[in-house]
Chimera marker file (.cmm) of the C-alpha trace (Angstrom):
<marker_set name="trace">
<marker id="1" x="119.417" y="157.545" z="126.358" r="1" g="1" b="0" radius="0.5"/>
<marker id="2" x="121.417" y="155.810" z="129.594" r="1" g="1" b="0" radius="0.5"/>
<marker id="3" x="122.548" y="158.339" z="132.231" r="1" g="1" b="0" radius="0.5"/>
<marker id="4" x="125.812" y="157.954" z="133.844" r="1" g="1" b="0" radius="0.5"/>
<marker id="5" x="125.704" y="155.651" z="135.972" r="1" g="1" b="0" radius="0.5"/>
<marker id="6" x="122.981" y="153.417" z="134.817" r="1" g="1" b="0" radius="0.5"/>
<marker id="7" x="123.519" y="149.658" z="134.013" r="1" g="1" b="0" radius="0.5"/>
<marker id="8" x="121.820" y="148.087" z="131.129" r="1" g="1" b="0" radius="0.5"/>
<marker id="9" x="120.843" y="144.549" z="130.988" r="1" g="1" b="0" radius="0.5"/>
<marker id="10" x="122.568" y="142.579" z="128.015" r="1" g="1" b="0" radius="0.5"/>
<marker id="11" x="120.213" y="140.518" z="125.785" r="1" g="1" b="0" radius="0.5"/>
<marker id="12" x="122.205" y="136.628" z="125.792" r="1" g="1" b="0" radius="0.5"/>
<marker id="13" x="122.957" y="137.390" z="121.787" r="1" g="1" b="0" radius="0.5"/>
<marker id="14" x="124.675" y="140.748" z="123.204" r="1" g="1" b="0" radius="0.5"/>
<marker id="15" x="127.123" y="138.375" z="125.449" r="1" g="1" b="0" radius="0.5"/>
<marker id="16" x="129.703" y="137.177" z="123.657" r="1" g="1" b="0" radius="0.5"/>
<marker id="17" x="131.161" y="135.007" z="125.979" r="1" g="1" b="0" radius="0.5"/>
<marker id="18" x="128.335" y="132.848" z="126.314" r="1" g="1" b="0" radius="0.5"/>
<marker id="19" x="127.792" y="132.139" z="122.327" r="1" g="1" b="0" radius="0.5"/>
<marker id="20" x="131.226" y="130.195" z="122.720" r="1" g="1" b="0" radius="0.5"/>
<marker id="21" x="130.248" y="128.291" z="125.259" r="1" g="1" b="0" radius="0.5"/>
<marker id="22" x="127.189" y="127.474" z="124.405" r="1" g="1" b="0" radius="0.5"/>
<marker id="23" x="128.410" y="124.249" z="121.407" r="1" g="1" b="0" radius="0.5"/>
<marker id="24" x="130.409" y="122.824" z="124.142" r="1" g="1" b="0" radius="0.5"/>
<marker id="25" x="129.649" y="119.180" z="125.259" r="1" g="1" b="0" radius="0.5"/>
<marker id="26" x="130.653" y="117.649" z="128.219" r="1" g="1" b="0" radius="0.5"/>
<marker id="27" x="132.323" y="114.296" z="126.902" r="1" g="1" b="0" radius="0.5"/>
<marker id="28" x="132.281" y="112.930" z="130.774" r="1" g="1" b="0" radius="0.5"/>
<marker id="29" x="129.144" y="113.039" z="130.595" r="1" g="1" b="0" radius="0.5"/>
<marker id="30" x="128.208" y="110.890" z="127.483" r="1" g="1" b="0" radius="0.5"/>
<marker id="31" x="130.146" y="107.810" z="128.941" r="1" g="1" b="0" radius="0.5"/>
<marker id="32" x="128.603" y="107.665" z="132.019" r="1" g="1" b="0" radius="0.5"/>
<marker id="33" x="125.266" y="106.880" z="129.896" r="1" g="1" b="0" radius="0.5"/>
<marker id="34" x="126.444" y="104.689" z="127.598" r="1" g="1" b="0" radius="0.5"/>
<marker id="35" x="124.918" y="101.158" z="127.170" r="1" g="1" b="0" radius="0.5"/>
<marker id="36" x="127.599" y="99.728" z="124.917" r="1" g="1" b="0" radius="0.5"/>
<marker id="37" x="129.453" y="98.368" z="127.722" r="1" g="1" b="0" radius="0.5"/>
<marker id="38" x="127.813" y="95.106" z="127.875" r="1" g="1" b="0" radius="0.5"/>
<marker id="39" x="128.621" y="91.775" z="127.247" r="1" g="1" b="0" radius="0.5"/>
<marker id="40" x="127.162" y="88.472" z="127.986" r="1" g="1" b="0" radius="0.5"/>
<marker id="41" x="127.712" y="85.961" z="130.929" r="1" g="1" b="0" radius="0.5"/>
<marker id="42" x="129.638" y="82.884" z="129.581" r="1" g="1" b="0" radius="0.5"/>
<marker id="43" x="127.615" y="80.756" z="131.822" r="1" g="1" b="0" radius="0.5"/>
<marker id="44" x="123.617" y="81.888" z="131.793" r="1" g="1" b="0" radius="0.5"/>
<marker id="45" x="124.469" y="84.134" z="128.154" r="1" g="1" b="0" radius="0.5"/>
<marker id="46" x="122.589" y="86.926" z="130.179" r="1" g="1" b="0" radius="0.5"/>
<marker id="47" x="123.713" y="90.721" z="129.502" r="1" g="1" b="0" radius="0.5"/>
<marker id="48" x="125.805" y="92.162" z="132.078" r="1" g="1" b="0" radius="0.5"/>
<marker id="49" x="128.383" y="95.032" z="132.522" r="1" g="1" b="0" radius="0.5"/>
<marker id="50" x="131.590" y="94.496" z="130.972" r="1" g="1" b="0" radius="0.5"/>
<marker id="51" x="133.740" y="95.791" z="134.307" r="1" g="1" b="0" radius="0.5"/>
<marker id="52" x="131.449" y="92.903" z="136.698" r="1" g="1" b="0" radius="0.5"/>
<marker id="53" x="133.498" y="90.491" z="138.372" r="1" g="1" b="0" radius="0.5"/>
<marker id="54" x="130.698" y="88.556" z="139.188" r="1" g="1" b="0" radius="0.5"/>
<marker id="55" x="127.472" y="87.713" z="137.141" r="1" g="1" b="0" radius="0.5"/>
<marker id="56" x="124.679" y="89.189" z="139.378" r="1" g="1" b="0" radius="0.5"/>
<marker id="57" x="122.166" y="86.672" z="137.694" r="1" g="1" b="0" radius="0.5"/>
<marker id="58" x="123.542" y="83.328" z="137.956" r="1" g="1" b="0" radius="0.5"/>
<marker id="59" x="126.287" y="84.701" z="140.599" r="1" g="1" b="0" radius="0.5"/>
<marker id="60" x="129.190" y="82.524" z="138.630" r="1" g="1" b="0" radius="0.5"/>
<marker id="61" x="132.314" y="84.209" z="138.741" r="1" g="1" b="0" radius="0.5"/>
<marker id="62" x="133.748" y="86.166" z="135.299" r="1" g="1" b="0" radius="0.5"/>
<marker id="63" x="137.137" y="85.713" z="134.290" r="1" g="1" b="0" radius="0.5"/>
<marker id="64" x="139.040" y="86.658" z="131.378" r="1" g="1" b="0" radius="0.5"/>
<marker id="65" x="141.759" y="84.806" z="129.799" r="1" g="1" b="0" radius="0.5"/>
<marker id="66" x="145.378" y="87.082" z="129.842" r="1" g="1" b="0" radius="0.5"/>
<marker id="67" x="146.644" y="84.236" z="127.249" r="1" g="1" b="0" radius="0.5"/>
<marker id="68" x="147.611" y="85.038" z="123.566" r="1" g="1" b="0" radius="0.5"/>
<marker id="69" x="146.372" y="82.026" z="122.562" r="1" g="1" b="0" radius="0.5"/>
<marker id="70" x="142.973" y="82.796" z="124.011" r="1" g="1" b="0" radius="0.5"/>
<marker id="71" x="139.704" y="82.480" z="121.643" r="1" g="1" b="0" radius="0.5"/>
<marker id="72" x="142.680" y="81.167" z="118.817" r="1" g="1" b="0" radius="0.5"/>
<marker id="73" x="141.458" y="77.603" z="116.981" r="1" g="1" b="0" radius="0.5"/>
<marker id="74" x="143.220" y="74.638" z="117.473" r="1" g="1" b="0" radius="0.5"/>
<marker id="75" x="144.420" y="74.260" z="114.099" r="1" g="1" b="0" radius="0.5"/>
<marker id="76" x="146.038" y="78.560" z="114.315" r="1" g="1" b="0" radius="0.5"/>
<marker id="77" x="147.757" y="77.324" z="117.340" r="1" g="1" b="0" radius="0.5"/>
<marker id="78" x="148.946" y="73.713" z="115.782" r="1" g="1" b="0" radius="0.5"/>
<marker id="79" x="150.360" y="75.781" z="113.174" r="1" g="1" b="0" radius="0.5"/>
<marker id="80" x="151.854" y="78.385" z="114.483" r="1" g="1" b="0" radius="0.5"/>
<marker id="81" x="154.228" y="75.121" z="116.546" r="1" g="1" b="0" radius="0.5"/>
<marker id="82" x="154.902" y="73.523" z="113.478" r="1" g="1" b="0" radius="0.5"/>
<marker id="83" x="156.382" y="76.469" z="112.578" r="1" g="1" b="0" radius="0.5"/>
<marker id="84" x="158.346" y="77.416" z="115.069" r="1" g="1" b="0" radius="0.5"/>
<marker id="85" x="159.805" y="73.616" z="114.866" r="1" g="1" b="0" radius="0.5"/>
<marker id="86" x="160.254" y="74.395" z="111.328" r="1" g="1" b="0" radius="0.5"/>
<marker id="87" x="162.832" y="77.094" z="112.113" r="1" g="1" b="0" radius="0.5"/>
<marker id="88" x="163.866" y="75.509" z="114.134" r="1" g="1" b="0" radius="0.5"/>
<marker id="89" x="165.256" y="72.762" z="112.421" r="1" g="1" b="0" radius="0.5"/>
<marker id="90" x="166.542" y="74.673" z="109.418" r="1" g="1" b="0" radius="0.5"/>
<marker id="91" x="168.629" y="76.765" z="111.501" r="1" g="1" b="0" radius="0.5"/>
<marker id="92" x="170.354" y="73.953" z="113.376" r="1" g="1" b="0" radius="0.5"/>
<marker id="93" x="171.289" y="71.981" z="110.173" r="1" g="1" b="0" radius="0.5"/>
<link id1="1" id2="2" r="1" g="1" b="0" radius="0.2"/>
<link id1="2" id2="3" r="1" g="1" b="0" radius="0.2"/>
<link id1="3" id2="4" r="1" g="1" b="0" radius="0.2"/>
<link id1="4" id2="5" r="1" g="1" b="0" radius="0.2"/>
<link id1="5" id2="6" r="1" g="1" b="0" radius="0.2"/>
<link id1="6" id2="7" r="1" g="1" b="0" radius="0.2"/>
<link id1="7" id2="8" r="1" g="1" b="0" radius="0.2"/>
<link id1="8" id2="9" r="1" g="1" b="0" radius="0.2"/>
<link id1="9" id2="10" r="1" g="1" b="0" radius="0.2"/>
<link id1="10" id2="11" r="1" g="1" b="0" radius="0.2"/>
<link id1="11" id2="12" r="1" g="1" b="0" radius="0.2"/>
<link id1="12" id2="13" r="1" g="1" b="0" radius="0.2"/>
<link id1="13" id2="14" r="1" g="1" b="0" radius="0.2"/>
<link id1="14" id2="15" r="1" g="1" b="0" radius="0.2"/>
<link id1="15" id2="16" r="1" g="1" b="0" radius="0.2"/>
<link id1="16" id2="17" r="1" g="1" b="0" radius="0.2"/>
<link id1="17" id2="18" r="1" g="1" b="0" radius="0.2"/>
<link id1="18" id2="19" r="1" g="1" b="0" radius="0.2"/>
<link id1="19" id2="20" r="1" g="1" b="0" radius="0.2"/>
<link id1="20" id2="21" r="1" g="1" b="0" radius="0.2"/>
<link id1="21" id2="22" r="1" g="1" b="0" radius="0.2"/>
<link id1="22" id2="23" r="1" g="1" b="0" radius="0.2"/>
<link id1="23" id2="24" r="1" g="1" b="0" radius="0.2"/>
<link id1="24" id2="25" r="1" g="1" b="0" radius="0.2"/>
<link id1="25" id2="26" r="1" g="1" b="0" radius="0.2"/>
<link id1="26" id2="27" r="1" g="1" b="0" radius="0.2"/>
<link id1="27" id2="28" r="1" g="1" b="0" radius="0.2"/>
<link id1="28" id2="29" r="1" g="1" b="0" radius="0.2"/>
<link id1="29" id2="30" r="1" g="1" b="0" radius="0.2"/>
<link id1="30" id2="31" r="1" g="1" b="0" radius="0.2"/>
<link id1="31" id2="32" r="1" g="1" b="0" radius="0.2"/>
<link id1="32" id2="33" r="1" g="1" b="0" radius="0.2"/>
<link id1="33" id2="34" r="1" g="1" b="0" radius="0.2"/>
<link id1="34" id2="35" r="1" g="1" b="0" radius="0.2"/>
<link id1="35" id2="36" r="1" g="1" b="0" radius="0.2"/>
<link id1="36" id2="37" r="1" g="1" b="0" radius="0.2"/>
<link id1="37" id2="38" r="1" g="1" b="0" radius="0.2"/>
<link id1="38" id2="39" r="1" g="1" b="0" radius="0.2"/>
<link id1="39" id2="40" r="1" g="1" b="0" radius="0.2"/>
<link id1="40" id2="41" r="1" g="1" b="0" radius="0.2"/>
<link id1="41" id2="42" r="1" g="1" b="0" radius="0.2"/>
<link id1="42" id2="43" r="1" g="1" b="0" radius="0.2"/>
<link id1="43" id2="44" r="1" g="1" b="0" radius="0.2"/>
<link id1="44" id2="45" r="1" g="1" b="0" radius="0.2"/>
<link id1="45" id2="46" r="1" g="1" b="0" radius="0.2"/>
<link id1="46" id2="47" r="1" g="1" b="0" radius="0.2"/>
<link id1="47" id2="48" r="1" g="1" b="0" radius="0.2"/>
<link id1="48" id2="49" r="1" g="1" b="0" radius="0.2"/>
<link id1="49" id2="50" r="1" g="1" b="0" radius="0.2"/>
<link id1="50" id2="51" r="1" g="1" b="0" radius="0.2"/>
<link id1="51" id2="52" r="1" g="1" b="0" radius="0.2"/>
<link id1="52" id2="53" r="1" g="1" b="0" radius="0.2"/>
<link id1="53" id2="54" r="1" g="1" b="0" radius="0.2"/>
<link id1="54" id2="55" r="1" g="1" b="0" radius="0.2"/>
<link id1="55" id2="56" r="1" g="1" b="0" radius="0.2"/>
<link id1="56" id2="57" r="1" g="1" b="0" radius="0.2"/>
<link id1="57" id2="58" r="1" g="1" b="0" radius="0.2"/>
<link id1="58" id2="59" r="1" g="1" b="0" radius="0.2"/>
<link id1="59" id2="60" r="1" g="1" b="0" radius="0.2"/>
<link id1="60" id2="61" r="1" g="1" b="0" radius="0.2"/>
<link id1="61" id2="62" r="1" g="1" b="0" radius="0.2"/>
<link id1="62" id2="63" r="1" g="1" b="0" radius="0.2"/>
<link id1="63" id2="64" r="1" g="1" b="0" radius="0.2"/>
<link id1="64" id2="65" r="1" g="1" b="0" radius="0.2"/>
<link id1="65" id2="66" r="1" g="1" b="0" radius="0.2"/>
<link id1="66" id2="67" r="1" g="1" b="0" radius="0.2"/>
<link id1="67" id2="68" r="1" g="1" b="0" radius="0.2"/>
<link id1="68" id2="69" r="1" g="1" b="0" radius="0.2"/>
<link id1="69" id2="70" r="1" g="1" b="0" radius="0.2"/>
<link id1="70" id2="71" r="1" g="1" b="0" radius="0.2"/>
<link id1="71" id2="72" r="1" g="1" b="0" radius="0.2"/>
<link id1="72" id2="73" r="1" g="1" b="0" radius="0.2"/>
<link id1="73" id2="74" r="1" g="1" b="0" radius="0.2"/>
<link id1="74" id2="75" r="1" g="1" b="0" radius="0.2"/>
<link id1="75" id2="76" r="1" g="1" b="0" radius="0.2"/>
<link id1="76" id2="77" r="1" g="1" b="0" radius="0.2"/>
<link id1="77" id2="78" r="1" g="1" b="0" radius="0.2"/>
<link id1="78" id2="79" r="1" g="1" b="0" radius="0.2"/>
<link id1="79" id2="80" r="1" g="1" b="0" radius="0.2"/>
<link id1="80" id2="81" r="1" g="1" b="0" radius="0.2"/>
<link id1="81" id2="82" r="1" g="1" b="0" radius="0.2"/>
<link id1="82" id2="83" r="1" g="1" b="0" radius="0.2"/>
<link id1="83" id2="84" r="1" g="1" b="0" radius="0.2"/>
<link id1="84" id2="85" r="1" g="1" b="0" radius="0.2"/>
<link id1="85" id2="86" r="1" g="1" b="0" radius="0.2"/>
<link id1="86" id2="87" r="1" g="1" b="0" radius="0.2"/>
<link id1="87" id2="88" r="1" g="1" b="0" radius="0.2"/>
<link id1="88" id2="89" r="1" g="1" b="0" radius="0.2"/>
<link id1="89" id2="90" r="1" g="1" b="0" radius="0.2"/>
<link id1="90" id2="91" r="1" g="1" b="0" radius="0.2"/>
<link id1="91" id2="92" r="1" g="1" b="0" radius="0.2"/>
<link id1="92" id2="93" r="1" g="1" b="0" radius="0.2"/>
</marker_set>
């Protein structure tokens, strides 16, 4: 029996509060250990971080093409023109 005034410790199953907490992941800290953020240099085809601006094995500068018609075969692009002419043409007869 407690007397008045006494504290008891609580067992960690006693604590509520902490059972809630205790499933809780931090998702920061799974990305900043990921590995999937790699791709390879265009020029030595050596791994490197997708966010480098420079390849630190070869040291040739990374860019990456803003176009549309970027990674697109010739014959998608050819195409896609002869379409457009196309149109084009119909609309102005």
């Amino acid at each position: 029996m407690l007397a008045h005034g006494s504290a008891r410790l609580l067992a960690p199953s006693d604590n509520k509060m902490t059972d809630d907490y205790d499933d809780w992941e931090d998702p920061e800290e799974d990305s900043a250990n990921d590995d999937d953020d790699l791709v390879r240099c265009p020029s030595c085809r050596k791994e490197i971080y997708e966010d480098a601006e420079q390849c630190p094995y070869c040291g040739d500068y990374v860019t990456r093409s803003t176009s549309p018609l970027a990674g697109r075969p010739f014959w998608f692009c050819a195409l896609g023109l002869v379409g457009v002419a196309a149109t084009i043409i119909y609309l102005l007869r």
